[in-house]
C-alpha positions, 0 to 999 in steps of 0.5 A: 196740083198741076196734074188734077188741073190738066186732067179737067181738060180731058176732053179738050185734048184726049192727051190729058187723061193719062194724068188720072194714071200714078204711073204717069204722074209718078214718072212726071213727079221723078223728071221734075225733081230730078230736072230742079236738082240738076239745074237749080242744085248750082245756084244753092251751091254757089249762094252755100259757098258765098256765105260760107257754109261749109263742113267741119271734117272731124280729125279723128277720122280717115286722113284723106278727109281733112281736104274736104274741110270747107265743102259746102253743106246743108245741101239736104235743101236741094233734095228737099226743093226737089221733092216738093215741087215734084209732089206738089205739081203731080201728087194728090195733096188730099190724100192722106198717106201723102200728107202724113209723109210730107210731116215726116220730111218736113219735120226732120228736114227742120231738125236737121236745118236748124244742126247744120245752121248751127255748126255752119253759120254759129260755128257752134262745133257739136250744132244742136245737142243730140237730145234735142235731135233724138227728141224731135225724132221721138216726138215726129214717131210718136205723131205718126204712130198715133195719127196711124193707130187712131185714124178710123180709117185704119181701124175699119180696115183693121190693120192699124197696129199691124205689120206684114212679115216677109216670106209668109203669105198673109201673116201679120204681127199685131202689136196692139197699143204697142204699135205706136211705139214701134214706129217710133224706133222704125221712124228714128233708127232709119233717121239717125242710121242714114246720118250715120251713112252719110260719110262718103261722097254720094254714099247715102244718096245712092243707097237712098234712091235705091230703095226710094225706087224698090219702095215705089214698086211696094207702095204700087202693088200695094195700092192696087187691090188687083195686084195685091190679092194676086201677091196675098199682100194687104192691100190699102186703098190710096196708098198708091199715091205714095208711089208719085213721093217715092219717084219724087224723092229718086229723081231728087236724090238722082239729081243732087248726085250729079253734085254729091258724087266723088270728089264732091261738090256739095253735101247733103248735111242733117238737113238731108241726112235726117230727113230722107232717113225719116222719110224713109222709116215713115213710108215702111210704116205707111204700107205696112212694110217696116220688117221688109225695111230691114232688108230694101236698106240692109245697108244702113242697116250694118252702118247702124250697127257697125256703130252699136257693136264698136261702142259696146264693144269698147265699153265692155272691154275698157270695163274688163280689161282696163281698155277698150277694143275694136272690132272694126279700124274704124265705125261706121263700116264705111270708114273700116274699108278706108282704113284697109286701103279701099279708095272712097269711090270703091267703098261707095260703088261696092255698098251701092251694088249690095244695095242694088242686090237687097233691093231687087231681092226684098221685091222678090219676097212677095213670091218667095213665100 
């Protein structure tokens, strides 16, 4: 790690001992993912388009997507780069909370790869079959949760099967045994629910820099015994490292917009998709903040359900009236605004608003209490 190797050198230049501050090295961590996204993002994009491979757009949905066929995909590769040189130059590998987060990404980043190469380069038209994704994504919760309910850390801390609630100073859920099973759906609806958002040029990777940055600021207070007893919040000692992965992952995203954003270049693919949405669900459970989760990403959130409500609401209808109905033009939601006539940069920038305003407004719950 670059920053522990400089501040060794403290005393030669007084300069290096700001890298024992996260701040400094989180800041550091942002800049150099963002800077690899910007200036290596072209040449993945060029070696995605000389082999090839590009998006299957589906016909079923909005018409103006059909031009989007052949973009390059597996994009996901540029972020993921990203975020690991930046954490491995300026995060503390032994720490634990950063070694959990880093399986999590790794994990799914595999998952998703190994669908985009298979509808990519095999041309195998549904990639790897749904019941392989969600079990790598059940399997990857389940992991977590042990490694979080089991870990004597934890334990003498005594809030291995806890969760904070929003709103409420010092109340907390204990779920018990049963927290292990709570993460895996926190960790596999953030996953699929940022799948299921990734349908619009730079949606997804907007919104996910959003709240990579509003959870930067909970993973700081969080790790700072000073702050977090002024806020009544817990307070868990070293997970403030995780505030040098949060900036990482914001640089990164912010970068591979520069490429994303409408008309795009490139898209991210499950290998992004699937990835960032684990990540994300793993770090609301790493500092205890998955019930807050609902709020920093209420947009994903609707997206997710916009698709839970369509399809049981058609198989209900179809079963009563002989077939089925609608509650939005099209799922998931972003696509109903389409249908309506908003144009693609419109849905994007509005969804991206609201996802500024539930963040800055789920920071505020730890003095709304």
């Amino acid at each position: 790690m670059l920053a522990d190797f400089l501040y060794q050198f403290k005393n030669i230049f007084f300069g290096f001992n700001l890298f024992r501050y996260i701040t400094v090295r989180a800041a550091f961590a942002a800049i150099t993912a963002l800077l690899f996204s910007l200036f290596i993002g072209p040449k993945i994009i060029r070696l995605l388009q000389r082999h090839q491979i590009g998006e299957e757009i589906r016909t079923d949905g909005p018409q103006t997507h059909l031009k989007k066929a052949g973009t390059p995909t597996m994009g996901g590769i540029i972020i993921l780069a990203g975020v690991i040189i930046g954490v491995l130059l300026w995060a503390r590998i032994t720490n634990f909370y950063i070694q959990l987060i880093f399986i999590s990404t790794l994990w799914m980043g595999a998952v998703g790869f190994l669908d985009d190469y298979l509808k990519a380069v095999k041309k195998i038209k549904k990639g790897l079959v749904g019941r392989y994704k969600l079990v790598g994504q059940i399997t990857l919760g389940l992991l977590i949760g042990s490694l979080i309910y089991f870990n004597p850390y934890f334990n003498l801390q005594g809030i291995n099967s806890n969760t904070s609630v929003p709103f409420f100073k010092n109340l907390e859920i204990d779920f018990g045994i049963f927290y292990i099973f709570v993460v895996m759906l926190v960790i596999t609806g953030t996953s699929n629910a940022i799948n299921l958002t990734d349908g619009l040029d730079g949606l997804a990777t907007g919104l996910f820099a959003i709240t990579a940055l509003a959870f930067a600021g909970v993973s700081y207070v969080t790790g700072n015994v000073k702050i977090s007893d002024y806020l009544n919040i817990i307070y868990l000692p070293g997970s403030g490292e995780l505030t040098v992965y949060c900036l990482a992952m914001f640089g990164a995203a912010m970068g591979f917009l520069w490429y994303n954003a409408y008309p795009a270049q490139v898209f991210m693919g499950d290998t992004g998709a699937l990835a960032l949405g684990s990540t994300l669900g793993t770090l609301a459970v790493l500092v205890k903040k998955e019930i807050l989760l609902v709020l920093i990403g209420g947009v994903f959130v609707a997206e997710a359900l916009s698709v839970i409500i369509q399809t049981s609401y058609f198989k209900f209808t179809r079963r009563k009236y002989g077939e089925g109905r609608r509650v939005f033009k099209m799922a998931p939601l972003h696509h109903h605004f389409e249908l309506k006539g908003w144009h693609e940069a419109k849905v994007v920038t509005r969804l991206w608003i609201i996802g500024i305003l539930l963040a800055l407004f789920s920071l505020t719950t730890f003095k709304i209490r």
